[in-house]
Steps between C-alpha positions, in 0.01 A plus 500: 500500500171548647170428301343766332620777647677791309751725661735768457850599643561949456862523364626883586808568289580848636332804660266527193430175315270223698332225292322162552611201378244178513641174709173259462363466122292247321576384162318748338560846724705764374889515654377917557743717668322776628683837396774388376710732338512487088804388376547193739637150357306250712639113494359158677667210577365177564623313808777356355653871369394459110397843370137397367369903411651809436392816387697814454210719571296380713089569467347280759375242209659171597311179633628242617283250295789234395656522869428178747382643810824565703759759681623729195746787530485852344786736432430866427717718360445877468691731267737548703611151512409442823319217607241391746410130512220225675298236434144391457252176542328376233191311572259309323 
């Protein structure tokens, strides 16, 4: 993970939904997906594949204050049940 840096990976879906999903955050940056679409269940996983957040609507307010800095995974899932997943660095 380098330093300070924050970055972002584009996730396109189809022909009409692109978002951004973080992959660098300090402890106290928002885990913001940039236009993601309402409805979405968004889940992380710490490196060793516990589920350590959920939320079945997902409104860009998580932090990941109480995470160690580390490689965490992401899962979203979209109404339609399908799912798009990645992972992250948290830094301190």
């Amino acid at each position: 993970c380098p330093g300070n840096t924050i970055d972002s990976v584009t996730i396109i879906v189809d022909e009409c939904t692109t978002f951004f999903v973080p992959t660098i955050l300090k402890h106290d940056d928002l885990f913001s997906i940039e236009k993601l679409p309402a409805g979405c269940t968004v889940r992380v996983f710490d490196s060793r594949g516990r589920l350590i957040y959920e939320n079945y609507n997902y409104d860009n307010s998580w932090r990941p204050v109480n995470c160690s800095a580390g490689i965490y995974l992401y899962q979203i899932q979209f109404p339609d049940l399908t799912t798009q997943q990645g992972k992250f660095c948290v830094v301190k």
